[in-house]
N, C-alpha and C positions, 0 to 999 in steps of 0.2 A: 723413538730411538732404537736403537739396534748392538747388538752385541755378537762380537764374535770369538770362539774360544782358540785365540792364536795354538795353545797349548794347553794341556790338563795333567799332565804329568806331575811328580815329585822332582828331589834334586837330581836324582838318579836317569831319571829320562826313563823310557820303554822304547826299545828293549834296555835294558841294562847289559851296559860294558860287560864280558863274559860271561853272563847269565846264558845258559843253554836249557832253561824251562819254557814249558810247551807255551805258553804268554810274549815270550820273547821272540819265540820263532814263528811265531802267528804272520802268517800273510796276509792275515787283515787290516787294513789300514787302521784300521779301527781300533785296535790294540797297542799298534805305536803313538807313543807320548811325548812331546818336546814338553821342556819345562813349562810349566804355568806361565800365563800371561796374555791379555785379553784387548783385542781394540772396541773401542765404544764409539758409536758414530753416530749425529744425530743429522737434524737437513744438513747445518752450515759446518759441524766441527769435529774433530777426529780425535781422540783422545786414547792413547796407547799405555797400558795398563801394567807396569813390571818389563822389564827388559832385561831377559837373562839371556846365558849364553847360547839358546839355540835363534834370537831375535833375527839372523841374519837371514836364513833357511824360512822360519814362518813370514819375513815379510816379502819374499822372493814374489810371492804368487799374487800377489795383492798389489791394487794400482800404485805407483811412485806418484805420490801427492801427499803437500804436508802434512805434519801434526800439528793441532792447536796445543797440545801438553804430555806431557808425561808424566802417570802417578807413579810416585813408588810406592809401595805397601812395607819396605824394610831394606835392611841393608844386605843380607844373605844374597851369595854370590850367584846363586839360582834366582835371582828378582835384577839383580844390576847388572850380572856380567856380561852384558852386551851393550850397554851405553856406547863406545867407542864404533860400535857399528852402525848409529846409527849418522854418523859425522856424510853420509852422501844426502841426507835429507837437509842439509847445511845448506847446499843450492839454493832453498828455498828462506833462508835467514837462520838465524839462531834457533837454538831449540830449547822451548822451556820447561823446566821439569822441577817440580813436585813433589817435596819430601818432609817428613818430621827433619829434627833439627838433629838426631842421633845419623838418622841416616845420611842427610845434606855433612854432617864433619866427616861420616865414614866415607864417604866421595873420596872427599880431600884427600884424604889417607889412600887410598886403594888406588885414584887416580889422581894426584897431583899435578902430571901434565895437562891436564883439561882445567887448571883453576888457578896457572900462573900469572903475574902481570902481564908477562910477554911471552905469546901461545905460539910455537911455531908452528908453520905453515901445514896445514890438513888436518889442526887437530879437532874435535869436532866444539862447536862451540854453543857448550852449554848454558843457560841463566838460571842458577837455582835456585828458587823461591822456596823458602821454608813456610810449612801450614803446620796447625797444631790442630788438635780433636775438636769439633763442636764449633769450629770457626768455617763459619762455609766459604767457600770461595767459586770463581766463574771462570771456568775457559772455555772461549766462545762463548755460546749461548744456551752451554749446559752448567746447571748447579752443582756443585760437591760439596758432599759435607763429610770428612774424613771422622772417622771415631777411631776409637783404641779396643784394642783387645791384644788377648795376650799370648804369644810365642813360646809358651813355657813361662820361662821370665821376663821375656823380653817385651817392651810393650810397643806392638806396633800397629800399622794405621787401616782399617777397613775402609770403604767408600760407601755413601749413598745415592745415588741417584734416581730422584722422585719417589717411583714403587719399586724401584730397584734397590739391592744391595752386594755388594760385592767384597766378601772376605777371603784372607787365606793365609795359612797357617795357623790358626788359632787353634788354639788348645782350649781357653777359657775366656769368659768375659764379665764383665764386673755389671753387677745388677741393673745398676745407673745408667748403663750406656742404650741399656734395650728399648728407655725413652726413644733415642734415634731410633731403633729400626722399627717404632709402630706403624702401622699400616704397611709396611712393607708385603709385595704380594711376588714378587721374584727373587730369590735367592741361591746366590751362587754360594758357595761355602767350603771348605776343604774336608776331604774324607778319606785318611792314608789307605787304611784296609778295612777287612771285616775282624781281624782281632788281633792279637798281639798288642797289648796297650804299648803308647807311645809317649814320648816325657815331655812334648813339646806338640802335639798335634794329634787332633780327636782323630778317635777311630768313626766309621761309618753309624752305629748307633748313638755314638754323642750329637753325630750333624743332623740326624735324624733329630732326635730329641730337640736339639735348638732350632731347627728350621719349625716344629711343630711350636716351641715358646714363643716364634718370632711372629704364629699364624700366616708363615708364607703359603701360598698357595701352590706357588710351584718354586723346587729348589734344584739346582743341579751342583752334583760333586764333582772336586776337581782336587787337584794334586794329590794323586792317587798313587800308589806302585804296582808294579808287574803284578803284586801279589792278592788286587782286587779279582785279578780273573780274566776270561775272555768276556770281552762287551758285550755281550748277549745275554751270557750267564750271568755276569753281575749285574746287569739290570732286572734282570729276572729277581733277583733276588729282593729288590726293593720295595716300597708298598707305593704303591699311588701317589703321584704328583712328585715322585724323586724320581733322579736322572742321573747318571754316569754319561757327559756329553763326550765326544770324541773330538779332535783336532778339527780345524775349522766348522765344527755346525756354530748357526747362527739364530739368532733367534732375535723378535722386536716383541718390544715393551712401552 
């Protein structure tokens, strides 16, 4: 299977809206971040990972061929606010998407015209399938098995596949869940900055710490801010087998 980092950004994106710090004015590709959000592909099946608002821009560059699913990881508007863009991928039939059952009502709420009896014409046409933690399920002929972890307070859904795992936004997780991620040997995970503690999302030595409890052998950080640094520098800063990936790098597993 293969993975691709649509996005590794925060809510905020890189650059940041009027931000005029040397990260932001960076001319390296490398430094610019769309919101988080990742496709996973394997031979037969394409699975699109969070759909926020920069969704339109990241799938520009990439073949127009369908999704077998859509994860969501939560309801925050930096994970969904692009759903409605994906309604050209509709050509190919419905599109199905994947959510806890907090995030599947906050749809409802946020978009109600995607969830009427009677949709009028070009809206995109959703099927939302509610999954819970610990319940595996199959799109295509890849396994998922969502876990929980936690957003601050909020509890929302991380992803396994095989030796992979894929979390974000986590702040914290609850003892029991780390059954799921044994043997895990690739880990994605969120890492805001190097300090300033956050009330809802580990800093880079907590992901550090939990990639070493998870025994991943290689982990990369993602929904990061301008104020990790320039890409060079902050990976410099890391110890062996962590990564700061940037916008599309891609990697198989």
């Amino acid at each position: 299977m293969k993975l691709t980092f649509l996005g590794t950004g925060t809510s905020a994106g890189v650059p940041v809206l009027g931000c005029q710090c040397a990260v932001c004015k960076s001319t390296d590709a490398r430094d610019q971040r769309f919101r988080t959000a990742a496709l996973l592909e394997s031979e037969k099946s394409r699975i699109l990972i969070d759909c926020g608002p920069d969704i339109r821009q990241q799938l520009m560059p990439l073949p127009f061929v369908p999704f077998d699913g859509v994860l969501l990881t939560h309801i925050h508007y930096d994970h969904v606010g692009g759903l409605d863009d994906l309604r050209g991928y509709c050509v190919f039939g419905d599109i199905n998407v994947y959510a806890d059952e907090r995030t599947a009502e906050g749809l409802k709420t946020t978009m109600p015209y995607c969830f009427t009896e009677h949709l009028y014409p070009g809206v995109p046409k959703l099927n939302l399938h509610m999954i819970t933690p610990h319940m595996p399920l199959h799109i295509g002929d890849v396994e998922v098995m969502p876990i929980q972890v936690m957003h601050g307070k909020l509890p929302i859904l991380g992803y396994r596949f095989g030796k992979m795992a894929y979390i974000t936004d986590m702040k914290t997780i609850d003892d029991a869940e780390m059954a799921y991620l044994q043997g895990v040997e690739v880990l994605v995970v969120n890492a805001l900055r190097f300090d300033k503690p956050h009330h809802s999302h580990q800093l880079v030595d907590d992901a550090i710490a939990f990639a070493q409890r998870v025994g991943a052998k290689k982990t990369y950080l993602v929904h990061v801010t301008h104020e990790i640094g320039f890409h060079d520098d902050a990976n410099s800063r890391l110890p062996e087998g962590f990564e700061f990936p940037y916008d599309g790098l891609t990697f198989s597993f």
